[in-house]
C-alpha positions in Angstrom: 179.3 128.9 100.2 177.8 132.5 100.6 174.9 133.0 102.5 173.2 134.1 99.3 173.8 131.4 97.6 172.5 129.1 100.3 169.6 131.8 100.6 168.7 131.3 97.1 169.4 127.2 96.7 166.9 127.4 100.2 164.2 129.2 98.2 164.7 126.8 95.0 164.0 124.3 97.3 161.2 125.9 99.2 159.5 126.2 95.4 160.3 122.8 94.0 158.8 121.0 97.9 155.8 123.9 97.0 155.2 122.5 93.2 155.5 119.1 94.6 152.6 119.2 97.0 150.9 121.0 94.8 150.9 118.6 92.0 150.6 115.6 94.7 147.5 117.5 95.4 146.2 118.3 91.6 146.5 114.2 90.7 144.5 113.5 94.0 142.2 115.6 93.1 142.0 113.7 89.7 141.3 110.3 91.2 138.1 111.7 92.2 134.9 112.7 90.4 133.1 115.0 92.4 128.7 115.0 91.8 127.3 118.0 93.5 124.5 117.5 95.7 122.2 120.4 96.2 119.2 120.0 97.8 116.6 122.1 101.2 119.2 120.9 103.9 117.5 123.9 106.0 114.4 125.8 105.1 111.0 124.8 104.9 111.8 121.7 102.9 114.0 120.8 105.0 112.9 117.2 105.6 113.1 116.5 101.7 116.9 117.8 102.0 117.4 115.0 104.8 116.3 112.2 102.9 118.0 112.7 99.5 121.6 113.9 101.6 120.8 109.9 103.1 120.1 108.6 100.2 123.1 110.2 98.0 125.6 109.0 100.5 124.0 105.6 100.6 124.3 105.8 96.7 128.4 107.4 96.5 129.3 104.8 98.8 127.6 101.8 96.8 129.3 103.6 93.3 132.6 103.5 95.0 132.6 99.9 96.2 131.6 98.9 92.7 134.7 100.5 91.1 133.7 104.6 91.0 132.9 106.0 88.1 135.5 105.5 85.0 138.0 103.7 87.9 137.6 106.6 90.3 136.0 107.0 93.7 133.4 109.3 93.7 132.9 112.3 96.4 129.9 113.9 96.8 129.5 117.5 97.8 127.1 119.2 99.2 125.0 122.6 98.7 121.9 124.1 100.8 119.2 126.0 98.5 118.1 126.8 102.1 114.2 126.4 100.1 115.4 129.5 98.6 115.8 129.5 94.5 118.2 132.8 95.1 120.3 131.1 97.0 120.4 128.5 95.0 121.4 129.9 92.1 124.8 130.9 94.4 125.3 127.7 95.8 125.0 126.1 91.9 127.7 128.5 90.8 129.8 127.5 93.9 129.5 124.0 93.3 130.4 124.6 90.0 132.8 127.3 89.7 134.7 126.8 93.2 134.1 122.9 94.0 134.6 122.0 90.4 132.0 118.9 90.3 131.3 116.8 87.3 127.7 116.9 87.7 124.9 117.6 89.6 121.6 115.8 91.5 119.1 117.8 92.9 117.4 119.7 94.0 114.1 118.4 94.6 111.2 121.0 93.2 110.8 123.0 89.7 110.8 126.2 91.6 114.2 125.5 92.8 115.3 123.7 89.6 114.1 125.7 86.8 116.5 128.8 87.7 119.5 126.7 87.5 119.2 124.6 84.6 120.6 127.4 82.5 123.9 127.6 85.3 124.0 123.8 84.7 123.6 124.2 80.6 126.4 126.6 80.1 128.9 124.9 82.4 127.9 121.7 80.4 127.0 119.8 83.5 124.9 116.7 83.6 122.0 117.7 86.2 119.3 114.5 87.5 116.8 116.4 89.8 113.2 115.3 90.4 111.3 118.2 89.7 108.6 117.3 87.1 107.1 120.5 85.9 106.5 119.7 82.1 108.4 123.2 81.4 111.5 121.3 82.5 111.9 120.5 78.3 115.6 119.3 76.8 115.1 122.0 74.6 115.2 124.7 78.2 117.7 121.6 79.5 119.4 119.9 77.0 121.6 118.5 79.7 118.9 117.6 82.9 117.1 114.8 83.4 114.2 114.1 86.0 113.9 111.0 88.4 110.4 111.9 88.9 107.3 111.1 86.2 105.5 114.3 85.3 102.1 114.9 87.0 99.7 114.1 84.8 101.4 110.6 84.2 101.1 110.3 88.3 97.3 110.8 87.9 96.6 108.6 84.9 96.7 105.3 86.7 94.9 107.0 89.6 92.0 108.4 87.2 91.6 104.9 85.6 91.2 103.3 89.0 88.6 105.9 89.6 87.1 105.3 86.4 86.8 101.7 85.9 87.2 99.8 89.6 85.8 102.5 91.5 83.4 103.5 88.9 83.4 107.0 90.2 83.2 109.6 87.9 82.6 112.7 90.0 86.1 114.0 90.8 87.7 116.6 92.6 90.9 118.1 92.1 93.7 119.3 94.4 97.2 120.5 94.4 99.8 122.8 96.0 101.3 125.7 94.4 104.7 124.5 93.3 105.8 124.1 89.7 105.4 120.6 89.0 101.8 120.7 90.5 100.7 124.1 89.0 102.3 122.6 85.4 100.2 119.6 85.6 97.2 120.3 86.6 95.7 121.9 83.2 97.2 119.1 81.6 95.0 116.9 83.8 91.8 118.1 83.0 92.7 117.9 79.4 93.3 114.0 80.0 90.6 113.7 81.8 88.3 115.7 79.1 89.2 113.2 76.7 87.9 110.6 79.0 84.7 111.9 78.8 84.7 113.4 82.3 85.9 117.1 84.2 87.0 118.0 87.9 83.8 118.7 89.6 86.0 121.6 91.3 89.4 122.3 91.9 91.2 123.7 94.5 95.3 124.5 95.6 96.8 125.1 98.4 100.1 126.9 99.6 103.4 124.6 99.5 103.9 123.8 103.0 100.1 125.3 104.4 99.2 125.4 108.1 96.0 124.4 107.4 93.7 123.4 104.1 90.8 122.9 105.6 88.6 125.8 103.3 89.7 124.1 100.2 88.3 121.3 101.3 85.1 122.1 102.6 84.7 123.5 99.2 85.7 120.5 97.7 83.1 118.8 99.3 80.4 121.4 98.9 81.1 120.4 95.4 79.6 116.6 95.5 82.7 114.9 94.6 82.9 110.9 95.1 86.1 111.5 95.3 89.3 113.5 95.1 92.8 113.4 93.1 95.4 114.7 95.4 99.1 116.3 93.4 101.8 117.6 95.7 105.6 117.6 96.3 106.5 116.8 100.2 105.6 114.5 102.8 104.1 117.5 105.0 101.8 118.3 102.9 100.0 115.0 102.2 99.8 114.7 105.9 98.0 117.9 106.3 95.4 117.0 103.7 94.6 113.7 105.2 94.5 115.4 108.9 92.0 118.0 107.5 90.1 115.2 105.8 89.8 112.9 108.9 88.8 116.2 111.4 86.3 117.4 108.7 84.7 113.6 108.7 85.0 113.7 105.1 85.7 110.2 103.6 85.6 110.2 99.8 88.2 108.0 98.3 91.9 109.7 98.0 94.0 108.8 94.9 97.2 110.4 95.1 100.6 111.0 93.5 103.7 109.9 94.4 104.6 111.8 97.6 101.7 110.5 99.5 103.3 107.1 98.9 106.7 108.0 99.6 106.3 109.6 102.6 103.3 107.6 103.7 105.1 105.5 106.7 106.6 108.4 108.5 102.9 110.3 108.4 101.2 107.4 109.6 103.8 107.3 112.6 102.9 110.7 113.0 99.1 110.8 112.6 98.2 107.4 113.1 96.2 105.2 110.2 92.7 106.3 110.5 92.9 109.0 108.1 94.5 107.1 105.5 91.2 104.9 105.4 90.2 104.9 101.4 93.8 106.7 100.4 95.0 105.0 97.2 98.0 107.0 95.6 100.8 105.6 92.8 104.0 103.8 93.0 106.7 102.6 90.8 105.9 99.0 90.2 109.5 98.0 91.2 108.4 99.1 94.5 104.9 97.0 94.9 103.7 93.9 95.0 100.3 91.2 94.4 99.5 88.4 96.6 101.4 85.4 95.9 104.8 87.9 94.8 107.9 86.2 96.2 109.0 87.8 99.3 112.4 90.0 99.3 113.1 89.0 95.6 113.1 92.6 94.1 115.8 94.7 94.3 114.0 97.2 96.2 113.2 94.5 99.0 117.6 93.9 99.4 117.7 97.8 99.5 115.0 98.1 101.9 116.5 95.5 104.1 119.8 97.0 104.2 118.4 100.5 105.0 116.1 99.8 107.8 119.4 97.9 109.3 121.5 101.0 109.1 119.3 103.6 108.9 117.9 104.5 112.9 115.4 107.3 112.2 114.1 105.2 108.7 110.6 105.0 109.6 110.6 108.7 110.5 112.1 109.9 107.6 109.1 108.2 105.4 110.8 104.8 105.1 113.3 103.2 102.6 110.8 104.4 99.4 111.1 108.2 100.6 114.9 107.5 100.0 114.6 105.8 96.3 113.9 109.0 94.0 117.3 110.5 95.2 119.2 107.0 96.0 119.2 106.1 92.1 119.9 109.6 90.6 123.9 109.1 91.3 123.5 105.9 89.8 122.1 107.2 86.3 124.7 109.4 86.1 127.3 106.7 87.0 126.1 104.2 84.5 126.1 107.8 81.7 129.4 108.6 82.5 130.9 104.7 82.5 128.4 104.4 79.5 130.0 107.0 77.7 133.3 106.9 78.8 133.4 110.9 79.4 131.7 112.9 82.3 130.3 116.3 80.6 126.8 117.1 80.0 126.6 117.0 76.3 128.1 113.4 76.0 125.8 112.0 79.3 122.6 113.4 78.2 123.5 111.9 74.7 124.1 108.7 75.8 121.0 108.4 78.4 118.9 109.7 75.7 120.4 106.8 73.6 120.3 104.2 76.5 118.4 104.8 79.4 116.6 101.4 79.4 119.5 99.4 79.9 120.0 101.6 83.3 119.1 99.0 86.1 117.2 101.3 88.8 115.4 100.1 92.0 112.1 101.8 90.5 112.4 99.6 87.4 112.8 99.9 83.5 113.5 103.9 82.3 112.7 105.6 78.9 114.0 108.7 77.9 114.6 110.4 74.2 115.5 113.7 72.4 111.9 114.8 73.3 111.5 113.4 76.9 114.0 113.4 79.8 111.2 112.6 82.4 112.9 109.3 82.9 110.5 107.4 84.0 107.0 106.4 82.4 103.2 106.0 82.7 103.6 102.5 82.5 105.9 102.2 85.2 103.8 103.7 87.9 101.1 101.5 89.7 98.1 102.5 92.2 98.3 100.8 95.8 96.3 100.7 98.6 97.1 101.4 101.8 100.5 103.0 101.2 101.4 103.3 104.9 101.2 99.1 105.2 104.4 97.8 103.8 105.1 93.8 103.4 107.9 92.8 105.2 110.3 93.3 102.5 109.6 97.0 102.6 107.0 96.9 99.3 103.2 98.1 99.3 100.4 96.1 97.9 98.9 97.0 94.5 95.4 97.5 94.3 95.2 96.8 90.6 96.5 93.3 90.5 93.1 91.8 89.4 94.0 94.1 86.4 
C-alpha cells in the first residue's frame, strides 16, 4: 500500500471519527431543552439576580426529576443584564442566537424587560419575566407572560383595607421610579377616584435611593393617615421603613408585593420595630387564618424543603422571595408538555387557552388574548406583619374576618 493511499484512507478516517463526534454531540444536544435565564447577577439589583438564579435551579432540578420537559432534561443557562438594559439586550441575543435556548425567564423589572421582548418576539421565544408595567401588552409581546400582578391590582386589596377596616381615607402615595411603578401609579389614582377618594400627595423615589427621607417628610407634611407604598426590590422597602422609623412617623404602611417578599431578610437586617403598622399583599397560596392546617399548602412543603437546603434563606428574604422566579420554569414546562411543541407562538397560545389548570405555589392563574399578567386581583391577599412567618413558612392574613 502507497503512503498516499494510506495518507488519504488516514484522513477518511480522521473525517468519518470527526462527523461521528459531531453528531454524538448534535443528538446530545437534542436530549436537552435549554430555558435561558437572564436576570441582575451583578449590578445594583444584584440581590434580586441571586434569588431568582436559586430559585431557577431549584425549579430545573424539580422539572427534571419529574420527567423534563416533552421526555427531556432541562438545562438552564444563564445571562447577567449586569442592571444594565444595554447589556441586556446582548446577553438576550447571546442566549438566543449562540446558546440556542427554547425560551426564556427573566429578568426581573420593565426597564430591563421592555427592550427585549421584541428580541424574544422575532426569535419566537416564549419569555415569563415578572415585570408588571401595564405597557408589557400581548399585542407589544405576543409571546411574554408576567409572574407578577400589575400594580394597581397590588394596591386594590391594600386600598380596600384602608377603606373599610382601617376606615382611613386620607392616603398618601409612594413609589420608585421603575417601569412597573411609574406605569401604575396613574392608574391608581384613577381606582382610587372612582372610590370616591384621591392621594393626599404623592411622592417617588430613585430605584435603589440612599436615602428617602424628603419625600417623606413631605408626605407627612401632607396629613396623610396613612401611606400606599409600590416598589420592585427588597432594598428599597427596607429604606422606606428605616426612614419612617428615624423620622418617628407611624402612619399605617400598606404595601405591594416586594415588601412582603423580601420582608424576613429586612427585618434580619433592621430589626422589627419599624415594620410596626406595615400591612402589604400576598398571594393567598402563600398566607394563612387562624385555625388553617399547618404545612398543608404547597407552599408550606416548598418552604420546608428550602429552609433545609438553602443556608443563607433567611438572608436572601426567605422561601417567598424565591416563589415569583421558582414557578416561572414551571409555567413554561406545563406550556410546552401542554402543547407538545416548545416555540413561542404555540406556548403563549396554549397558556392563553389554559393557564388555570397550571398548578403554581402562588395559587390559581388567569390569562387570555387580552391579559398575560398571569396572576389576578383575586389572588392577592393583605397581611399583617409580613416579617412573622408561621412555622410552615406562610404569613397571617389580616383580612380573614372578611
Amino acid at each position: 500500500m502507497t503512503s498516499s493511499i494510506r495518507s488519504r484512507r488516514a484522513i477518511v478516517a480522521a473525517l468519518m471519527s470527526f462527523t461521528a463526534l459531531a453528531a454524538a454531540g448534535t443528538a446530545r444536544a437534542e436530549e436537552t431543552i435549554k430555558i435561558g435565564g437572564i436576570m441582575s447577577l451583578t449590578g445594583a439589583g444584584a440581590s434580586i439576580g441571586k434569588n431568582a438564579e436559586v430559585a431557577w435551579k431549584r425549579a430545573v432540578d424539580d422539572i427534571n426529576a419529574a420527567g423534563g420537559i416533552l421526555g427531556k432534561k432541562v438545562e438552564l443557562v444563564l445571562a447577567d443584564t449586569m442592571t444594565d438594559p444595554t447589556h441586556g439586550v446582548s446577553e438576550m441575543r447571546r442566549l438566543i442566537e449562540s446558546e440556542k435556548v427554547a425560551a426564556v425567564v427573566g429578568p426581573a423589572t420593565s426597564q430591563e424587560t421592555t427592550p427585549l421582548m421584541p428580541i424574544g418576539t422575532e426569535a419566537n421565544i416564549a419569555q415569563v419575566s415578572s415585570a408588571a408595567s401595564t405597557q408589557l401588552t400581548p399585542q407589544v409581546g405576543p409571546y411574554h407572560f408576567s409572574t407578577s400582578p400589575i400594580g394597581e391590582n397590588q394596591m386594590i386589596p391594600n386600598i380596600a383595607y384602608a377603606l373599610d377596616t382601617l376606615k382611613l381615607t386620607k392616603l398618601a402615595l409612594i413609589s420608585d421610579n421603575g417601569g412597573m411603578s411609574k406605569a401604575a401609579v396613574s392608574d391608581i389614582v384613577n381606582y382610587m377616584k372612582g372610590k370616591g377618594v384621591e392621594p393626599v400627595a404623592i411622592q417617588e423615589f430613585a430605584f435603589r435611593t440612599e436615602d428617602m427621607t424628603p419625600q417623606l417628610f413631605s408626605l407627612r407634611n401632607s396629613e396623610a393617615e396613612a401611606v400606599l407604598l409600590i416598589n420592585s426590590i427588597g432594598d428599597d422597602a427596607r429604606k422606606m421603613l428605616e426612614n419612617r422609623y428615624d423620622i418617628g412617623w407611624d402612619v399605617p404602611v400598606l404595601a405591594s408585593l416586594t415588601m412582603t417578599n423580601y420582608a424576613v431578610g429586612n427585618a434580619a437586617t433592621i430589626g422589627t420595630e419599624p415594620f410596626e403598622g406595615v400591612y402589604s399583599v400576598q398571594f393567598e397560596g402563600m398566607t394563612f387564618c387562624p385555625g388553617d392546617a399547618l404545612g398543608e399548602k404547597p407552599f408550606a412543603k416548598f418552604a420546608e424543603k428550602a429552609k433545609a437546603d438553602i443556608a443563607d434563606l433567611d438572608r436572601m428574604g426567605g422561601p417567598s422571595a424565591l416563589v415569583p422566579y421558582y414557578i416561572q420554569p414551571f409555567i413554561l414546562a406545563a406550556a410546552m408538555n401542554g402543547s407538545g411543541k416548545t416555540d413561542g407562538k404555540s406556548v403563549a397560545a396554549w397558556i392563553e387557552a389554559n393557564a388555570g389548570e397550571i398548578k403554581t405555589l402562588t395559587g390559581k392563574l388567569a390569562a387570555s388574548a387580552d391579559n398575560h399578567f398571569l396572576p389576578s386581583v383575586e389572588s392577592l391577599k393583605v397581611v399583617k406583619n409580613p416579617y412573622q412567618l408561621r412555622e410552615d413558612g406562610l404569613v397571617e392574613r389580616a383580612d380573614c374576618a372578611q
